[in-house]
GUBA-144472 format. One record per atom (N, C-alpha, C): residue number from 1; residue in one letter; x, y, z. Coordinates in steps of 0.1 Angstrom, whole numbers, always signed. Atoms other than C-alpha are relative to their C-alpha. Layout:
N
NUM,A,X,Y,Z
...
//
This chain:
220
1,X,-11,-8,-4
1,X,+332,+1327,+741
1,X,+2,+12,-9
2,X,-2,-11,+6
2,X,+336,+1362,+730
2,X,+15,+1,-6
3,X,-8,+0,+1
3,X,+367,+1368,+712
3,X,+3,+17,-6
4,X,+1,-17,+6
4,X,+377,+1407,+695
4,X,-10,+2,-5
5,X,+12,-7,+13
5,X,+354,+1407,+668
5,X,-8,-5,-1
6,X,+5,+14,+8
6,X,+340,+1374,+665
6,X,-4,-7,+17
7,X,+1,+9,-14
7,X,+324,+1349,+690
7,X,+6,-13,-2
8,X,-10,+12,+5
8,X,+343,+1322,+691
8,X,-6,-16,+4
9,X,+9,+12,-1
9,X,+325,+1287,+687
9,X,+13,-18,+5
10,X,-7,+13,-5
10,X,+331,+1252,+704
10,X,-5,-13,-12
11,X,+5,+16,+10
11,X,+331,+1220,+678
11,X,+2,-10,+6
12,X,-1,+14,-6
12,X,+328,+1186,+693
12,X,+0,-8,-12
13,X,-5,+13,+9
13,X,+334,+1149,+677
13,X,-14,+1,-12
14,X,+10,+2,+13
14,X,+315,+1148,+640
14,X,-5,+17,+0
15,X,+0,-16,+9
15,X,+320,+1187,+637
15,X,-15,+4,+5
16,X,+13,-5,-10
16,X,+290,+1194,+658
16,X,+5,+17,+15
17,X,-3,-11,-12
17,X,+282,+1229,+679
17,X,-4,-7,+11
18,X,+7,+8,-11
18,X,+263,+1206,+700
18,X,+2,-14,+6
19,X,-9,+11,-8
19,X,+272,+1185,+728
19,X,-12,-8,+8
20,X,+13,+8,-8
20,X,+243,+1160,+739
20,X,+3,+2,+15
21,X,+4,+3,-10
21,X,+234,+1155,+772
21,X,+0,-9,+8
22,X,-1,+14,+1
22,X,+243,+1124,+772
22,X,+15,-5,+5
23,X,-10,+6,-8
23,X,+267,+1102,+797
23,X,-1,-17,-3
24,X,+0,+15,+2
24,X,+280,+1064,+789
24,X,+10,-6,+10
25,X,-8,+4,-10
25,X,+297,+1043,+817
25,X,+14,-11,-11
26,X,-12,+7,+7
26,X,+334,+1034,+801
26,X,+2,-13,+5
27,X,-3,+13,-6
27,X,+346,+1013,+828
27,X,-1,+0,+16
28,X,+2,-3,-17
28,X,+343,+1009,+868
28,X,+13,-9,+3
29,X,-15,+6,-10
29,X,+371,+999,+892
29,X,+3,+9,+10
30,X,+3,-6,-14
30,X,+377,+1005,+925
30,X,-2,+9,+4
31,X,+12,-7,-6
31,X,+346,+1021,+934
31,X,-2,+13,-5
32,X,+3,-14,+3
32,X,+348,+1046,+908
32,X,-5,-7,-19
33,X,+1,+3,+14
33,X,+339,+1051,+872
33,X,+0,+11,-6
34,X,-5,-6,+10
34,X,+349,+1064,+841
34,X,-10,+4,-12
35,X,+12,-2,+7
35,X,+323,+1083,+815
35,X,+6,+3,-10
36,X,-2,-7,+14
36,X,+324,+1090,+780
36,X,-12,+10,-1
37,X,+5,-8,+0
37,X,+306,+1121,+770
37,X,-9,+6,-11
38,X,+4,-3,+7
38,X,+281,+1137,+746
38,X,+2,-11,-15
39,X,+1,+6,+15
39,X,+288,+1125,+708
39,X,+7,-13,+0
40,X,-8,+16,-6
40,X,+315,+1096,+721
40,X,-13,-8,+6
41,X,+11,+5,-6
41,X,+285,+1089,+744
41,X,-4,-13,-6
42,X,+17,+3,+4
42,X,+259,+1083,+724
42,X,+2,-12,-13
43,X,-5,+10,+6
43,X,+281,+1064,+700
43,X,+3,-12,+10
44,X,+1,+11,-7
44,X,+290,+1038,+728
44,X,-14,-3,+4
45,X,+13,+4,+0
45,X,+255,+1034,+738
45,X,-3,-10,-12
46,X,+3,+7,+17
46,X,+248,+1026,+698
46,X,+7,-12,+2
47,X,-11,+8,+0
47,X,+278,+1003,+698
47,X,-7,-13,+12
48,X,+0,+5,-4
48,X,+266,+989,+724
48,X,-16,-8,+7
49,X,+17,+8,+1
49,X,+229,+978,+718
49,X,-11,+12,+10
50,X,+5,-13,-8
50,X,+216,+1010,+734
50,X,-4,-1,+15
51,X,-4,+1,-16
51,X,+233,+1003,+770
51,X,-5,-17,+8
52,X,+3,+11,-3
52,X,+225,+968,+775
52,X,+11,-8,+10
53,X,-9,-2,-7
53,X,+245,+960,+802
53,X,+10,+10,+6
54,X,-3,-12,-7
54,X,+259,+993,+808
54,X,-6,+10,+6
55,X,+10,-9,-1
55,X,+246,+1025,+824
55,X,+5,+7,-11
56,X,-2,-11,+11
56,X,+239,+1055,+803
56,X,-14,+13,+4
57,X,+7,-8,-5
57,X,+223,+1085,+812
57,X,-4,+14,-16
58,X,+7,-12,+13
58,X,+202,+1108,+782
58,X,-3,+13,+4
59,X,+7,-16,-7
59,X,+190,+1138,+802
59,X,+10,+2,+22
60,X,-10,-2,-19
60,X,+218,+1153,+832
60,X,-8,+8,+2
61,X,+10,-8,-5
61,X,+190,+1181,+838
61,X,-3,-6,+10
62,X,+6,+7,-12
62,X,+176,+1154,+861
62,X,+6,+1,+12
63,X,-1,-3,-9
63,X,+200,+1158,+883
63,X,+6,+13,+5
64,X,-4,-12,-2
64,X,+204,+1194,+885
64,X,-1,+8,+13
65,X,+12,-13,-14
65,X,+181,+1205,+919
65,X,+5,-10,+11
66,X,-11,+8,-12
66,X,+200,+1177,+940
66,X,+6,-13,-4
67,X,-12,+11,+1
67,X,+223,+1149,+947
67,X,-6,-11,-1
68,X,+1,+13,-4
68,X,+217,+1113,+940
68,X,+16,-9,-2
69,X,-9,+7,-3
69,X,+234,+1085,+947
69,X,+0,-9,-16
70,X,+4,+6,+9
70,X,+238,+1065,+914
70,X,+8,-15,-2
71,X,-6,+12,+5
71,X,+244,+1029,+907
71,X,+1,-7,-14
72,X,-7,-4,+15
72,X,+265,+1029,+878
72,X,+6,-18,-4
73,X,-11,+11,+1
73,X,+281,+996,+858
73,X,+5,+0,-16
74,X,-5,-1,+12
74,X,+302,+990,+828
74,X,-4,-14,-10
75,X,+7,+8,+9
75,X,+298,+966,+798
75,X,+3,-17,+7
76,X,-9,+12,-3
76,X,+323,+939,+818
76,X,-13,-6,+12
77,X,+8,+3,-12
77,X,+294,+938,+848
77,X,+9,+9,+14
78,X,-10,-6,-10
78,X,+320,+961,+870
78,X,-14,+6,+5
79,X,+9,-15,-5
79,X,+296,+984,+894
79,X,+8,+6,+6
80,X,-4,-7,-6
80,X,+304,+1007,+911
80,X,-12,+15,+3
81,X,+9,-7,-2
81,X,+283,+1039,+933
81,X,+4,+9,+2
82,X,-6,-9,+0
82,X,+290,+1070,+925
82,X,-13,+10,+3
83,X,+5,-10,+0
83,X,+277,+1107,+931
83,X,-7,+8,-11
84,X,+1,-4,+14
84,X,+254,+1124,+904
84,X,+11,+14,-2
85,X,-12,-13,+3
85,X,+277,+1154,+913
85,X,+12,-1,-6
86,X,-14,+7,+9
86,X,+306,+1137,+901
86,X,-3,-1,-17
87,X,+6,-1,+16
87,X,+285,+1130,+867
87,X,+1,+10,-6
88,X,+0,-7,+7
88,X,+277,+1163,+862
88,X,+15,+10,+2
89,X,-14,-13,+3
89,X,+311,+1186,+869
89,X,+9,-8,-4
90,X,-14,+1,+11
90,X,+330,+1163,+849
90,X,-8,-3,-11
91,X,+1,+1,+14
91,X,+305,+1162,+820
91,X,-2,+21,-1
92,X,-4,-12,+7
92,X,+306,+1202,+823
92,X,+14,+5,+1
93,X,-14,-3,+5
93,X,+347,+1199,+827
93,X,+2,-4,-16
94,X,-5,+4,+17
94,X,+347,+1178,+795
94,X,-4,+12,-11
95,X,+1,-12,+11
95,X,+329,+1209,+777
95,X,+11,+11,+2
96,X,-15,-5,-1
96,X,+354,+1231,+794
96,X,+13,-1,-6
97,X,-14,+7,+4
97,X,+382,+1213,+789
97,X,+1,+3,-22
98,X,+2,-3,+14
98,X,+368,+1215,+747
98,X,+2,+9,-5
99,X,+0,-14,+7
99,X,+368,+1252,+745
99,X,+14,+2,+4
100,X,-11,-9,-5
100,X,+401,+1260,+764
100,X,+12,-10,-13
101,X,-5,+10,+9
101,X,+416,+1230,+741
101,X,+2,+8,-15
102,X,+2,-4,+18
102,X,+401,+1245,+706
102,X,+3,+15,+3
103,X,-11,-13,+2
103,X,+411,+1280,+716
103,X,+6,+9,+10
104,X,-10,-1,-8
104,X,+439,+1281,+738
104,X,+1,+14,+4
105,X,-5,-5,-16
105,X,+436,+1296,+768
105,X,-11,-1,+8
106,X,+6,+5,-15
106,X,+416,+1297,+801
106,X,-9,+3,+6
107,X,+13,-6,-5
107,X,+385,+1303,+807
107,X,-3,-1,+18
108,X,+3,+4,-14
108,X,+377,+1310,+843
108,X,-16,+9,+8
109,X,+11,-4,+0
109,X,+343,+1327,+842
109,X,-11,-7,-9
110,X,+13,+6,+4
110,X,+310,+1307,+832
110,X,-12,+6,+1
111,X,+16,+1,+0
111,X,+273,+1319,+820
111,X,-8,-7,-4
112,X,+13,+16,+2
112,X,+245,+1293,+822
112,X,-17,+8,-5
113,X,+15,-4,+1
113,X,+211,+1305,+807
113,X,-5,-8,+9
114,X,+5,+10,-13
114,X,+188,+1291,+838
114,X,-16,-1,-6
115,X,+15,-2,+3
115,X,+155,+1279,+839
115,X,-11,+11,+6
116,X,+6,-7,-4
116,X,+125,+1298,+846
116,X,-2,-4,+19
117,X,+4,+10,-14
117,X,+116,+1275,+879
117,X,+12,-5,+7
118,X,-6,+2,-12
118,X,+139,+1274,+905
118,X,+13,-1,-7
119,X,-8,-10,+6
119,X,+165,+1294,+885
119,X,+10,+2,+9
120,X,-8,-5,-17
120,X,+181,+1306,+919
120,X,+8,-13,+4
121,X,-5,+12,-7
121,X,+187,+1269,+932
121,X,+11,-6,-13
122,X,-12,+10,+4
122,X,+203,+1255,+899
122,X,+11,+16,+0
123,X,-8,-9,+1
123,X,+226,+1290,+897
123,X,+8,-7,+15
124,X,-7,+3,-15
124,X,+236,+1280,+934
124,X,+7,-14,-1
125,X,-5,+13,+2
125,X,+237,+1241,+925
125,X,+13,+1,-9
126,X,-13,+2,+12
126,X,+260,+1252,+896
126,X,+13,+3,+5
127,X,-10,-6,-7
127,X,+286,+1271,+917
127,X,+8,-8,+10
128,X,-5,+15,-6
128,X,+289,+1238,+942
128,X,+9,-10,-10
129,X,-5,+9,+12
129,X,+296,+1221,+910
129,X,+13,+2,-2
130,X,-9,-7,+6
130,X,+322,+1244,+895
130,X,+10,+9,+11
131,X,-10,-7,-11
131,X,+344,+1257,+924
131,X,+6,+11,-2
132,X,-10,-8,+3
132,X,+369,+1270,+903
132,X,-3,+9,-7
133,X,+5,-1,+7
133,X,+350,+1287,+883
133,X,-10,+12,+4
134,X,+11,-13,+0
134,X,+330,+1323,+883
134,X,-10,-1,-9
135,X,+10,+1,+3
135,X,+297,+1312,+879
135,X,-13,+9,+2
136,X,+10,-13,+3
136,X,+266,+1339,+866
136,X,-9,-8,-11
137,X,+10,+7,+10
137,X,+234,+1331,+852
137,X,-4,+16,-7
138,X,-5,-11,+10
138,X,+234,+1357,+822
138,X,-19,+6,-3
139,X,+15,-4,+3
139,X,+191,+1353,+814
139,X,-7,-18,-3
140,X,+10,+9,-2
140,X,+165,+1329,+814
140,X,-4,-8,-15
141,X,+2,+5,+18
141,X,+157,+1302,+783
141,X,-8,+7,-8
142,X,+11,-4,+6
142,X,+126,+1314,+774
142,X,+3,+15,-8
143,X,-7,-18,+7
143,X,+141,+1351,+769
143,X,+10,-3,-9
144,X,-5,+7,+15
144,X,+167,+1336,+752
144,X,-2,+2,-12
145,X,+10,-1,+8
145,X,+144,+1328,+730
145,X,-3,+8,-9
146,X,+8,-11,+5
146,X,+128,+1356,+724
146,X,+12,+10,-6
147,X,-9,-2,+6
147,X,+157,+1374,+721
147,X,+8,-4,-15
148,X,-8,+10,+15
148,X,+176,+1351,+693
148,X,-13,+6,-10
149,X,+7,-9,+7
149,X,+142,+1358,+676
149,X,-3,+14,-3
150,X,-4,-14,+3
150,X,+145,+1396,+678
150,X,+9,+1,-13
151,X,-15,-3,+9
151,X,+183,+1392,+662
151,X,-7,-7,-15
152,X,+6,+6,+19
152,X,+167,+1366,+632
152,X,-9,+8,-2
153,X,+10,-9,+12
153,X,+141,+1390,+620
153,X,+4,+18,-2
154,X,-8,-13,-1
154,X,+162,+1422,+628
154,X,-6,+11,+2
155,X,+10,-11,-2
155,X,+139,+1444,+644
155,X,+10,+11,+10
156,X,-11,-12,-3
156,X,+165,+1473,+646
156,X,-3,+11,-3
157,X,+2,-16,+3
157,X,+146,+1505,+633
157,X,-11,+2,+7
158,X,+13,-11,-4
158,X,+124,+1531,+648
158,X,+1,-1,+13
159,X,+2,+1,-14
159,X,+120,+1542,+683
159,X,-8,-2,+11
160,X,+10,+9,-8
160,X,+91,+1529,+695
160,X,+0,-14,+4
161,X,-4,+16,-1
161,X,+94,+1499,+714
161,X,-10,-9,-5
162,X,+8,+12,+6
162,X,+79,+1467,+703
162,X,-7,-10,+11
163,X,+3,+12,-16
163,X,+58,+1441,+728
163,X,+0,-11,-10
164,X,+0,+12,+5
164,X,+66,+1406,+721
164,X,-7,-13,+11
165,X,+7,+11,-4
165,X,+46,+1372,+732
165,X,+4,-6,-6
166,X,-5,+9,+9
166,X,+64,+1344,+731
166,X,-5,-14,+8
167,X,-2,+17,-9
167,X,+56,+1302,+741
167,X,+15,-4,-4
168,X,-17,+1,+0
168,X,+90,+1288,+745
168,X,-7,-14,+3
169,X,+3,+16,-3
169,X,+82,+1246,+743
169,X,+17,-3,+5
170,X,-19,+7,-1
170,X,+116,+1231,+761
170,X,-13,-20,+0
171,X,+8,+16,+1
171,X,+117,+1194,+768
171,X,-4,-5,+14
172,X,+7,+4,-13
172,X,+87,+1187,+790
172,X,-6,+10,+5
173,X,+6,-15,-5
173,X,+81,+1223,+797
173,X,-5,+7,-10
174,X,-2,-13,+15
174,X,+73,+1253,+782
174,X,-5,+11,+12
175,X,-3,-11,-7
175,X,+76,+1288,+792
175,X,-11,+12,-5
176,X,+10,-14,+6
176,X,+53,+1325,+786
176,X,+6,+6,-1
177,X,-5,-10,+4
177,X,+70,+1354,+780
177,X,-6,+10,-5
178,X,+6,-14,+0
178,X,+53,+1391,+778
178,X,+8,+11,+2
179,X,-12,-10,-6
179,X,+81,+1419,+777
179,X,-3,+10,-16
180,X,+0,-13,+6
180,X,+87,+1450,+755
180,X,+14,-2,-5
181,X,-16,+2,+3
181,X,+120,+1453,+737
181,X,-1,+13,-14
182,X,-4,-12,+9
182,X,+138,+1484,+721
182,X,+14,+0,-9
183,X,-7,+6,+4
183,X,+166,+1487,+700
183,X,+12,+12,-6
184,X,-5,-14,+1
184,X,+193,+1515,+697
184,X,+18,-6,-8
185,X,-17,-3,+10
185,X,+223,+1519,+668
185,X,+2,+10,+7
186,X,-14,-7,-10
186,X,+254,+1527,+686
186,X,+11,+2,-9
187,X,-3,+6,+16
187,X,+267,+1525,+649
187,X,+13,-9,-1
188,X,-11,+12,+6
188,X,+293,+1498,+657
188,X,-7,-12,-1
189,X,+10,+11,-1
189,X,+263,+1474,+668
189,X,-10,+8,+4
190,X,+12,-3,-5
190,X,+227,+1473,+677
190,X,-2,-4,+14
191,X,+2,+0,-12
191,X,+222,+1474,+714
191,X,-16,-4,+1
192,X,+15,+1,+1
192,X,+188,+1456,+721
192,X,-6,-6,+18
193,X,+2,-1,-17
193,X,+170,+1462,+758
193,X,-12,-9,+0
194,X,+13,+2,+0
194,X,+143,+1441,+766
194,X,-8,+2,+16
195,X,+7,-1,-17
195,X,+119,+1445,+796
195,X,-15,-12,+0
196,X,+17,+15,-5
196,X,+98,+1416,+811
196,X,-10,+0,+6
197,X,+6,-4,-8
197,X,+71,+1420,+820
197,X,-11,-12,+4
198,X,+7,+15,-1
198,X,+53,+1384,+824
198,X,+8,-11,+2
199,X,-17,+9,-1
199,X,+82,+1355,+830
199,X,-14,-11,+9
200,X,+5,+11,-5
200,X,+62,+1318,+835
200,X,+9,-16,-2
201,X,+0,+10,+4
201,X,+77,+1284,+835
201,X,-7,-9,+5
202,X,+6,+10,-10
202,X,+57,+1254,+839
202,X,+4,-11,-4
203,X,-11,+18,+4
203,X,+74,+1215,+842
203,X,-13,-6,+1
204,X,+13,+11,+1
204,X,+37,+1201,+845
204,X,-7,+1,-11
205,X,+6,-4,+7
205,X,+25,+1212,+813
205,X,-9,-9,-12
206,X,+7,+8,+3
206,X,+18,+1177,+799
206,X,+13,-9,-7
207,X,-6,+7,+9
207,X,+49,+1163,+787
207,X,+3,+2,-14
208,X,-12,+0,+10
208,X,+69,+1163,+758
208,X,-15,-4,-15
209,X,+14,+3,+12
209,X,+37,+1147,+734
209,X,-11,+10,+4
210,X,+12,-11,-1
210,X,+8,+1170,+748
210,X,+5,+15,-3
211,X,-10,-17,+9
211,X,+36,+1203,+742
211,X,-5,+3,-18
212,X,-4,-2,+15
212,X,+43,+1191,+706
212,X,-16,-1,-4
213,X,+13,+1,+6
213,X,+7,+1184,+697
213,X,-5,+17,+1
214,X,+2,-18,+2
214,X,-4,+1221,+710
214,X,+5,+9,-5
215,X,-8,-14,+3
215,X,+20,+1241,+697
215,X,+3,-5,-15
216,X,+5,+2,+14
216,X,+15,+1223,+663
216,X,-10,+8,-2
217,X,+9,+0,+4
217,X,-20,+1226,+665
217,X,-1,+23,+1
218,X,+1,-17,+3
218,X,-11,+1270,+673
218,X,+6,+3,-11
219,X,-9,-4,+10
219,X,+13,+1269,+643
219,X,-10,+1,-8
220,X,+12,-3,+9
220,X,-18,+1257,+620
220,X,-7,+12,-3
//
C-alpha cells in the first residue's frame, strides 16, 4: 500500500512480511468450516502432527483456474463440504482484513501480479472472488522480477536503453523474459519503462527438482 512518502508494509503473526499460502481446518459444524490462515496455519498443522486428522491445504494457487468441491474435516472428525471459492476469498479477506487493521483505513482497490499462463482467467477468477473490491492485474511475475532486479543494482544512468534476459524459476514453473528497459530522473524519483519483448511461461517445465537442479547448474 502506497502511503505519501513511504510504502506502507503488512506484518503478520512472528513479525513476518510474508503470509504463507497455507490454510488449516479450525473446526466444522453445520456444514461449514472454519480456517486458520498463513503463520496460525502452519503452526496448527505443526501442533498438530502435520494435519493428521485434519485438512490442511499448502498451495491455494491450485485452486485458482476453477472451482472444486472440497472435503474438508477438523481435528474432532467433524466434516463438512465446502467450496474452494470460499477457501480462497476468505484467506485473501484475512490479508485484507491485516492491512486495513495495521493501517487504518479501507482499502477498496486490489493489484495481483498474475501469472504468465492464463493470466486473463485468474485476473477474471480474482474479480468473482473479490466482489467488493477493484480488482487490476498491475504486471506479470516474471517482469516483476526483472524489474525488482533493475531497482537492486540501480541501473539509473545514461540514456541508452539496456536489454535484459531474465529465467524467473517460480514453484514448478519458470518463466523467459527478453525486454529493453530505460530509466529517466524526474529528480524526485527514477521513472523506469520497460518494454517486452519475449514474455514465456511454462508449468511443464519439470517440476520443482529438475528447475532447481538447472538453474544451479546456470549459476555455476
Amino acid at each position: 500500500a502506497a502511503g505519501e512518502d513511504k510504502i506502507l508494509k503488512v506484518w503478520f503473526e512472528g513479525g513476518s512480511r510474508m503470509c504463507p499460502s497455507a490454510a488449516a481446518v479450525k473446526r466444522c459444524g453445520d456444514g461449514k468450516a472454519e480456517f486458520s490462515f498463513g503463520h496460525e496455519a502452519l503452526g496448527l498443522i505443526r501442533r498438530s502432527g502435520y494435519g493428521e486428522g485434519m485438512t490442511f491445504f499448502h498451495n491455494l494457487k491450485l485452486f485458482l483456474f476453477e472451482e472444486r468441491m472440497l472435503d474438508v474435516c477438523d481435528l474432532d472428525g467433524n466434516a463438512a463440504l465446502i467450496s474452494s471459492d470460499t477457501l480462497l476469498s476468505r484467506f485473501f479477506q484475512y490479508i485484507i482484513d491485516a492491512a486495513k487493521g495495521e493501517h487504518g483505513r479501507n482499502y477498496t482497490k486490489l493489484c495481483f501480479i498474475m501469472p504468465e499462463k492464463r493470466g486473463g482467467l485468474a485476473l477474471k477468477r480474482l474479480k468473482v472472488l473479490l466482489p467488493d473490491y477493484q480488482v487490476e492485474g498491475v504486471r506479470s511475475e516474471s517482469v516483476n522480477c526483472v524489474y525488482g532486479e533493475i531497482i537492486r543494482r540501480g541501473d539509473f544512468e545514461g540514456e541508452d536503453s539496456v536489454a535484459e534476459l531474465a529465467l524467473h524459476c517460480g514453484a514448478g514453473s519458470s518463466s523467459l523474459v527478453l525486454c529493453d528497459h530505460e530509466a529517466e530522473n524526474t529528480r524526485v524519483a527514477y521513472k523506469v519503462r520497460m518494454k517486452t519483448r519475449y514474455l514465456n511461461g511454462d508449468s511443464g517445465f519439470g517440476g520443482n527438482r529438475l528447475t532447481c537442479l538447472i538453474f544451479m547448474y546456470l549459476k555455476i
